[in-house]
N, CA, C and O atoms as CSV, one atom per row, in Angstrom:
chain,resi,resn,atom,element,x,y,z
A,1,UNK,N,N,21.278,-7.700,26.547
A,1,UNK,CA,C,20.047,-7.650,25.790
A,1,UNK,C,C,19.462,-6.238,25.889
A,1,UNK,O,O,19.009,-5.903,26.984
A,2,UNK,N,N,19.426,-5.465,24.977
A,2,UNK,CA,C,19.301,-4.553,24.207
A,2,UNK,C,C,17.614,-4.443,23.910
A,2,UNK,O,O,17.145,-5.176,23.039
A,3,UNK,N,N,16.658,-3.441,24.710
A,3,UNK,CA,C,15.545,-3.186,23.817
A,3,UNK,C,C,15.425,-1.760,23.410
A,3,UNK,O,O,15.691,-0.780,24.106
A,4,UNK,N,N,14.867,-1.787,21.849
A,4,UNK,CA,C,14.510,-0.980,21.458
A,4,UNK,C,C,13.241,-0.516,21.176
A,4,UNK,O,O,12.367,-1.180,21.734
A,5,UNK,N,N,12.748,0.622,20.335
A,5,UNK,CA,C,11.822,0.484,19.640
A,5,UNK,C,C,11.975,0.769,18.326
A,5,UNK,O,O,12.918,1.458,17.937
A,6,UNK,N,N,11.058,0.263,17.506
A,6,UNK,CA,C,10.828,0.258,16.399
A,6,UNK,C,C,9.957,0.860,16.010
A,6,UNK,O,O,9.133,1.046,16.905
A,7,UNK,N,N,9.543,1.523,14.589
A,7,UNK,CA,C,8.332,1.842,13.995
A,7,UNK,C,C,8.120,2.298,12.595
A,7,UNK,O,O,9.034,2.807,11.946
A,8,UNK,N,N,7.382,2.187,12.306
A,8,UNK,CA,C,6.985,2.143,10.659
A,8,UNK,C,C,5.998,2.719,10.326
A,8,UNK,O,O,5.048,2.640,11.105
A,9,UNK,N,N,5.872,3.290,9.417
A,9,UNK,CA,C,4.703,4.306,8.918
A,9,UNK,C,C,4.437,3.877,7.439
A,9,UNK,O,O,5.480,3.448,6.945
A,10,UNK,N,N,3.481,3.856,6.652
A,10,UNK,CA,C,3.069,3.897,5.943
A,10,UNK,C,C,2.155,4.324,5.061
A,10,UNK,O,O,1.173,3.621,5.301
A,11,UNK,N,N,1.800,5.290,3.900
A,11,UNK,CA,C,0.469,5.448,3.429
A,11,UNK,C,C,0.779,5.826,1.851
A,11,UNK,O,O,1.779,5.544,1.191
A,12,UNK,N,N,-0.271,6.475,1.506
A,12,UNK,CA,C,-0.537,6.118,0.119
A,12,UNK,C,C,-1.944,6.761,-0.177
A,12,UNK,O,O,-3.036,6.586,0.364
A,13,UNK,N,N,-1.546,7.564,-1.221
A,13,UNK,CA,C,-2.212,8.925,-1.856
A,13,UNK,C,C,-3.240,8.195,-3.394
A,13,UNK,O,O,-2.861,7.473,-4.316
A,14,UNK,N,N,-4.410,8.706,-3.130
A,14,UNK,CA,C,-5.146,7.404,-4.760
A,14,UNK,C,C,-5.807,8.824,-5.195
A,14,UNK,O,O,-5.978,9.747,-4.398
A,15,UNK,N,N,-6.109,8.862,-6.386
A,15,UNK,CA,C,-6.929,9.846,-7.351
A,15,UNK,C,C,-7.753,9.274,-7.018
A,15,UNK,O,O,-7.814,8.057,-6.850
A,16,UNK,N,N,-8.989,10.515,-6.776
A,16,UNK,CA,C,-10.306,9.933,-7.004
A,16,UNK,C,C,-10.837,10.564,-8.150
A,16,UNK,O,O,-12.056,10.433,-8.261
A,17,UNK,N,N,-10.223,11.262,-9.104
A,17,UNK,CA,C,-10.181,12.229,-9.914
A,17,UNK,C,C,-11.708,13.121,-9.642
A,17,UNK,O,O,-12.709,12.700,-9.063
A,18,UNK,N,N,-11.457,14.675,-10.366
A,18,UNK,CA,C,-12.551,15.546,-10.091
A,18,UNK,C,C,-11.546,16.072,-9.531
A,18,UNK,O,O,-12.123,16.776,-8.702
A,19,UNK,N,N,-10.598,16.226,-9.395
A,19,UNK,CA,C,-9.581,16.767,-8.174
A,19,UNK,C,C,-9.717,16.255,-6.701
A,19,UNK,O,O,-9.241,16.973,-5.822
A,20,UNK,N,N,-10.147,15.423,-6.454
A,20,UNK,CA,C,-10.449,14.708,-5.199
A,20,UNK,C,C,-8.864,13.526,-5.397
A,20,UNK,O,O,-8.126,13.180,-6.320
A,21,UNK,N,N,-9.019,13.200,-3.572
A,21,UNK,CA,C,-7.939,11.977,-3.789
A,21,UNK,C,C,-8.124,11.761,-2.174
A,21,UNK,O,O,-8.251,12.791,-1.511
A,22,UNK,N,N,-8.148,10.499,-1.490
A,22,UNK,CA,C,-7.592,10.010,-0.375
A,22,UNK,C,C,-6.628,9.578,0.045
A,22,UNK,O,O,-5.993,8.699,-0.539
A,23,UNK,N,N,-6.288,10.091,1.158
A,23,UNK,CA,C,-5.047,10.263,1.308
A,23,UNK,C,C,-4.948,8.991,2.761
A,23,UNK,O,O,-5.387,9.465,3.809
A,24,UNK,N,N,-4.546,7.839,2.844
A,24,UNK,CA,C,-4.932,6.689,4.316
A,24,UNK,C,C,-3.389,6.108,4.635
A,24,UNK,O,O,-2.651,5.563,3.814
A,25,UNK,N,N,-3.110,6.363,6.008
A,25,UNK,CA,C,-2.268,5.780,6.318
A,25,UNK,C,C,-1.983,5.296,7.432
A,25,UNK,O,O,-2.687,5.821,8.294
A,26,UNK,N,N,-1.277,4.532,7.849
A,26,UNK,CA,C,-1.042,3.827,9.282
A,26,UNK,C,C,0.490,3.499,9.776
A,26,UNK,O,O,1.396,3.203,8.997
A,27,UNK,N,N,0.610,3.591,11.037
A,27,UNK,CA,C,1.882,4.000,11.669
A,27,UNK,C,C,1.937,2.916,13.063
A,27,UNK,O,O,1.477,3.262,14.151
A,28,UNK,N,N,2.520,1.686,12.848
A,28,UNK,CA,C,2.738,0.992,13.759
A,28,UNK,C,C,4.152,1.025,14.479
A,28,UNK,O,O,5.075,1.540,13.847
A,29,UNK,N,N,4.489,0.351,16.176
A,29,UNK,CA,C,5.680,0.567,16.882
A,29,UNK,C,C,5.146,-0.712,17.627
A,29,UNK,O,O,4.041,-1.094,18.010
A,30,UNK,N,N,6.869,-1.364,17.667
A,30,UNK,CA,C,6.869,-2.533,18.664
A,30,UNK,C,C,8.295,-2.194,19.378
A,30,UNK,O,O,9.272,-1.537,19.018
A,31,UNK,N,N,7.962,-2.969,20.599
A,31,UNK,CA,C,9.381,-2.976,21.251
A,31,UNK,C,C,10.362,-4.188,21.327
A,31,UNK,O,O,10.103,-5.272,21.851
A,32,UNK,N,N,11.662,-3.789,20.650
A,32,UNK,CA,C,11.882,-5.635,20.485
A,32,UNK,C,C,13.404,-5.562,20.890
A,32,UNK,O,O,14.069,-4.551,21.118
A,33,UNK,N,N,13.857,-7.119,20.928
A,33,UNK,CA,C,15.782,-6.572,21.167
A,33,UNK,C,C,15.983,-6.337,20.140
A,33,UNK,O,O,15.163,-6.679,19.289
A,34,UNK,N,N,17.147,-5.660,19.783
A,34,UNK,CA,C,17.997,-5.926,19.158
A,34,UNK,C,C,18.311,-6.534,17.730
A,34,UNK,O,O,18.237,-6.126,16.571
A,35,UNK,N,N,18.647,-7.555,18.283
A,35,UNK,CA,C,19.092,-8.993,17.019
A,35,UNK,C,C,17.598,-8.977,16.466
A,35,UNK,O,O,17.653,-9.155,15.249
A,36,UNK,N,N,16.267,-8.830,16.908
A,36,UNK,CA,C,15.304,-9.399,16.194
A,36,UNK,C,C,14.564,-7.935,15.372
A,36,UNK,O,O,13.425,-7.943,14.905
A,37,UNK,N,N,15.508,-6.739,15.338
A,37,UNK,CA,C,14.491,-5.708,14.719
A,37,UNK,C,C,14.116,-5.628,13.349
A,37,UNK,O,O,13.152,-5.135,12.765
A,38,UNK,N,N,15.243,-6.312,12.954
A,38,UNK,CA,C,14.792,-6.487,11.165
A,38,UNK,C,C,13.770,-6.960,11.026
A,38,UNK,O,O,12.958,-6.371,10.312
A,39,UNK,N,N,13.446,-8.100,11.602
A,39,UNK,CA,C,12.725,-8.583,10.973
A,39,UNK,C,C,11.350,-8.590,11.366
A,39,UNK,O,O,10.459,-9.296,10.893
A,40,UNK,N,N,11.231,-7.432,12.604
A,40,UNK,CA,C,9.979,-7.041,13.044
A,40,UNK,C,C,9.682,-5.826,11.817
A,40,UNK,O,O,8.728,-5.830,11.040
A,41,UNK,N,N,10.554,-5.018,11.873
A,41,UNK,CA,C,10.589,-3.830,10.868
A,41,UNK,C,C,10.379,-4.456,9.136
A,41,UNK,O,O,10.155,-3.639,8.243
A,42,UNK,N,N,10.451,-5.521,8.914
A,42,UNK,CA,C,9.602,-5.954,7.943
A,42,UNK,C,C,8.047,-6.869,8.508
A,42,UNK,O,O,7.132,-7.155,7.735
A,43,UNK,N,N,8.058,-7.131,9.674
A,43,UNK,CA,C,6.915,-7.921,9.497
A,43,UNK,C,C,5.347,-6.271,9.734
A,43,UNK,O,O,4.163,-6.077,9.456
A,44,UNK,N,N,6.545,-5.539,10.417
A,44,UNK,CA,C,5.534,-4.129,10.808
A,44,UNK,C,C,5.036,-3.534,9.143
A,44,UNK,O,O,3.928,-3.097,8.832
A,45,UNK,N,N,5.952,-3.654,8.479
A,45,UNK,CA,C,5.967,-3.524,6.664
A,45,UNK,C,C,4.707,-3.646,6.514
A,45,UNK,O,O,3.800,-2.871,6.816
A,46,UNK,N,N,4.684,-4.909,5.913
A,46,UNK,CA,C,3.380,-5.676,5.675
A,46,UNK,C,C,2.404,-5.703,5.905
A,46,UNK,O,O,1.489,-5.996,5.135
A,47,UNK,N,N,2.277,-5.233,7.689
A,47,UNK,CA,C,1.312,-4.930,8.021
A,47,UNK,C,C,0.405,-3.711,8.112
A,47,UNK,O,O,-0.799,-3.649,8.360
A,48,UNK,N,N,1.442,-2.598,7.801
A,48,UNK,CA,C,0.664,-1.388,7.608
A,48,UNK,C,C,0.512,-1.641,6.232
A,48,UNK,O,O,-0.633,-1.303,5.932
A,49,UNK,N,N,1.185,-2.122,5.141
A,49,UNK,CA,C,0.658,-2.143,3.705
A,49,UNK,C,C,-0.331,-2.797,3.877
A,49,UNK,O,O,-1.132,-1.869,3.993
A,50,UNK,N,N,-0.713,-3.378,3.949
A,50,UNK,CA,C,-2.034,-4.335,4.238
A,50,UNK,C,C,-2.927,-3.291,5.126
A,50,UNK,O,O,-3.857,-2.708,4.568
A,51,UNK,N,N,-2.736,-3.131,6.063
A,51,UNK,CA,C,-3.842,-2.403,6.740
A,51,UNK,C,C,-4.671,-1.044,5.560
A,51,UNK,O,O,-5.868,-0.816,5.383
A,52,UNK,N,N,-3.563,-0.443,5.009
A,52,UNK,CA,C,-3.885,0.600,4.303
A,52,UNK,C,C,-4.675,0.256,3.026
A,52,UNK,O,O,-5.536,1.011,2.574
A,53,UNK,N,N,-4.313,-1.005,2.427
A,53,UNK,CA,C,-4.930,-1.329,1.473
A,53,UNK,C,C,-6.297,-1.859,1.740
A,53,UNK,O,O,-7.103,-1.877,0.810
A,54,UNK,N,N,-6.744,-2.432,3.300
A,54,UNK,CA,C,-7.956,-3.124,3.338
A,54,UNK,C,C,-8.967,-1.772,3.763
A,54,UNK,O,O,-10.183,-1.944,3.672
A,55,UNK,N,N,-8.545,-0.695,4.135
A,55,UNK,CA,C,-8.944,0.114,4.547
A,55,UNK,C,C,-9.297,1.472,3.471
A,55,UNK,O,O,-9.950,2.494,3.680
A,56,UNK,N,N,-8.558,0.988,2.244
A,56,UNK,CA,C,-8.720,2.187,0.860
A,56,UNK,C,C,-9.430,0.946,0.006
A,56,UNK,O,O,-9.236,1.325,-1.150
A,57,UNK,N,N,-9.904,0.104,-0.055
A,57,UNK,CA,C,-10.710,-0.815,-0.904
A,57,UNK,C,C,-11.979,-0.626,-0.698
A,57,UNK,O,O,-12.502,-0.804,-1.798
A,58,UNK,N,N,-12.923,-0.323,0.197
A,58,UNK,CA,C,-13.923,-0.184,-0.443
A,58,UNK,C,C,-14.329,1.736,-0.985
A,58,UNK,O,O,-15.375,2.046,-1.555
A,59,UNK,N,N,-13.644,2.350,-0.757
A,59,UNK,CA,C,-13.527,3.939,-1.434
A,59,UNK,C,C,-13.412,3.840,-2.758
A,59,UNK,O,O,-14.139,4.493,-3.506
A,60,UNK,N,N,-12.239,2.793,-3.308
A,60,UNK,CA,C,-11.630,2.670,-4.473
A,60,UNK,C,C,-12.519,1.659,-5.079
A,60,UNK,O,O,-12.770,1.770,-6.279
A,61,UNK,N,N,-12.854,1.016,-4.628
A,61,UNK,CA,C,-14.549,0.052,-5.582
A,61,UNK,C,C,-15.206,1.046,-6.124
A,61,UNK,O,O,-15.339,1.250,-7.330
A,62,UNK,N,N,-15.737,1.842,-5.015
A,62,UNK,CA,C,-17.098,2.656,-4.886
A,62,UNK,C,C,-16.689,4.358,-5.968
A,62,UNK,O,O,-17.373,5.358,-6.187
A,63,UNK,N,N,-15.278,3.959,-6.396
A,63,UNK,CA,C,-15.231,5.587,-7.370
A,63,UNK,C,C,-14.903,4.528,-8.749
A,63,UNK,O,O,-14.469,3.390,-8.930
A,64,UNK,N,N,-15.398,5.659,-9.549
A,64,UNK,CA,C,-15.628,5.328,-10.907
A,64,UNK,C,C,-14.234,5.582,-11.524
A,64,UNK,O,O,-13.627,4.694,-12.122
A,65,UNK,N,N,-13.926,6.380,-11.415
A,65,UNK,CA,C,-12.143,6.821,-11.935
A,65,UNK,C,C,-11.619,6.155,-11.945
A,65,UNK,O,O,-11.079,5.808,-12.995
A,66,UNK,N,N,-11.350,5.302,-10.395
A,66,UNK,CA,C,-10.472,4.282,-10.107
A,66,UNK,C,C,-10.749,3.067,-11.016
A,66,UNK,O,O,-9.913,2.327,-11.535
A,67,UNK,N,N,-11.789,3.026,-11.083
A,67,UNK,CA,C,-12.526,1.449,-12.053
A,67,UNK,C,C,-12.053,1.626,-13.519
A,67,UNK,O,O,-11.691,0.777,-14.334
A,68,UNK,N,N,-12.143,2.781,-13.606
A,68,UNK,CA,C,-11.977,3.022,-15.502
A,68,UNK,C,C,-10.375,3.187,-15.549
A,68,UNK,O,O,-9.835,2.751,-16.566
A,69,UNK,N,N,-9.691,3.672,-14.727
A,69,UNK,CA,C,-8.244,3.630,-14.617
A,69,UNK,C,C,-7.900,2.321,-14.963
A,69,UNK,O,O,-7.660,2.023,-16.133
A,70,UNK,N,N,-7.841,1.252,-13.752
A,70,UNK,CA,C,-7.616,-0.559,-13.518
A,70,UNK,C,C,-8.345,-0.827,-15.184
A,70,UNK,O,O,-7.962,-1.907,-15.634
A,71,UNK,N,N,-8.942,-0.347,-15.790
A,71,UNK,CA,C,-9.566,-1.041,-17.054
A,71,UNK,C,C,-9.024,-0.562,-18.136
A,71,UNK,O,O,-9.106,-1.177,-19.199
A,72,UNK,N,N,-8.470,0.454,-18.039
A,72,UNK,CA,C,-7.372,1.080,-19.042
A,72,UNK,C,C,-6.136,0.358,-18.749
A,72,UNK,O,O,-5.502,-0.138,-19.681
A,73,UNK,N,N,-5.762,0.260,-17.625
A,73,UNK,CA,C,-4.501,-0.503,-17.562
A,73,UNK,C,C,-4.181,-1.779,-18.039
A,73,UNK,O,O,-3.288,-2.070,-18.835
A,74,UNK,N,N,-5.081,-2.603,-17.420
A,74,UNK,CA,C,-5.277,-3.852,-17.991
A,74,UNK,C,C,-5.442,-4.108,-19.354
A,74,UNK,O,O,-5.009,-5.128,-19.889
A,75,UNK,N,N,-6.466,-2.623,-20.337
A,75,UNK,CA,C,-5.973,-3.295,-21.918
A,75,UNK,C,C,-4.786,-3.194,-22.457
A,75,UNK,O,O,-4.341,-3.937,-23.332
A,76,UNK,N,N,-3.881,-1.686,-21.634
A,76,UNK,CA,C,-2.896,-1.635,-22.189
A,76,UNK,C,C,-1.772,-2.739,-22.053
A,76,UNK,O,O,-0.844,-3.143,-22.753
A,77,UNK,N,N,-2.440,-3.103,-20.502
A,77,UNK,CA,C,-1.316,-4.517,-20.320
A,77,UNK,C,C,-1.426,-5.521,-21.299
A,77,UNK,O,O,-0.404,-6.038,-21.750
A,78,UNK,N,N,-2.665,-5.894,-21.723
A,78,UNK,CA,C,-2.721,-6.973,-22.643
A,78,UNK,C,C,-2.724,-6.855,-24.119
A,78,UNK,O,O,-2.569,-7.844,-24.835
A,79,UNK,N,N,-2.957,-5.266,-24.737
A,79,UNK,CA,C,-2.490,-4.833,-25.947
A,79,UNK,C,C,-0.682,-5.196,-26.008
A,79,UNK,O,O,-0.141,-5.679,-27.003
A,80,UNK,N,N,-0.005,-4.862,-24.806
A,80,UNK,CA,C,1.280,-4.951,-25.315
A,80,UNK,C,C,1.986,-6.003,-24.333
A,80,UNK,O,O,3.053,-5.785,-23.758
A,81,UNK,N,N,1.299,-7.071,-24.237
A,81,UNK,CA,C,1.035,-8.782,-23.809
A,81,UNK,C,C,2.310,-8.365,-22.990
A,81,UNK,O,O,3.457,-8.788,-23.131
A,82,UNK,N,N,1.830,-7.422,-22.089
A,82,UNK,CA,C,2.339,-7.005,-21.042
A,82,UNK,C,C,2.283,-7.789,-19.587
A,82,UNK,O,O,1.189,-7.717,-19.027
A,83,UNK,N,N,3.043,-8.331,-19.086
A,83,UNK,CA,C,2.526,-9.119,-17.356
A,83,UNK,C,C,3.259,-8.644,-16.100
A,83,UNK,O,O,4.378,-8.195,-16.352
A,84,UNK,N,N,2.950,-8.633,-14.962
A,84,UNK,CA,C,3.275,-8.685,-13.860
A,84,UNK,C,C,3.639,-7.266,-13.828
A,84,UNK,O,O,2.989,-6.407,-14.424
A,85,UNK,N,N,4.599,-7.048,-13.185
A,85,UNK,CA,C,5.661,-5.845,-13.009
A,85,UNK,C,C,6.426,-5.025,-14.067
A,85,UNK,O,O,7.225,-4.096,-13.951
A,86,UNK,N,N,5.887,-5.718,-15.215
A,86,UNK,CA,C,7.151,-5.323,-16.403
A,86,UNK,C,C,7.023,-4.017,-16.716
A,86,UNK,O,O,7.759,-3.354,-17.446
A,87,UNK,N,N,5.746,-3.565,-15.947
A,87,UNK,CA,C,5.499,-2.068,-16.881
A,87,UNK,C,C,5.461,-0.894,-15.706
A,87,UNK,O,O,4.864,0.182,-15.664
A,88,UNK,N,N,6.308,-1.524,-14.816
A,88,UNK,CA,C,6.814,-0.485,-13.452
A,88,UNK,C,C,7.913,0.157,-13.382
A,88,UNK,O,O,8.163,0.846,-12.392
């Protein structure tokens, strides 16, 4: 039995336009055997995506760019009865 460590980083760059932008990220490490690192190295995933996102939500409420962006997107999604992922 084999321990290692693991670790994962994550972040993610948002316009705040004006030339502004925040830049938030987070960098977690566990120590695990072996046989079980996959699937820590995805559960560590998730959790920095998540951390980063609960932590850039209220910046991204509170700017106007971001709001008028999500509202442009959404007509274009529904001008071209666009859904989910299709337009990634």
């Amino acid at each position: 039995m084999k321990i290692s460590t693991v670790s994962i980083s994550y972040s993610r760059k948002f316009n705040l336009g004006q030339f502004e932008s925040i830049d938030v990220g987070c960098s977690l490490w566990a120590q695990v055997e072996e046989e079980d690192a996959d699937g820590v190295v995805q559960f560590l995933y998730h959790q920095a995506k998540a951390s980063v996102k609960e932590a850039a939500m209220p910046v991204i409420k509170a700017n106007e760019f971001q709001i008028s962006k999500a509202k442009s997107q959404r007509k274009v999604a529904t001008d071209e009865d666009v859904t989910g992922l299709d337009n990634f």
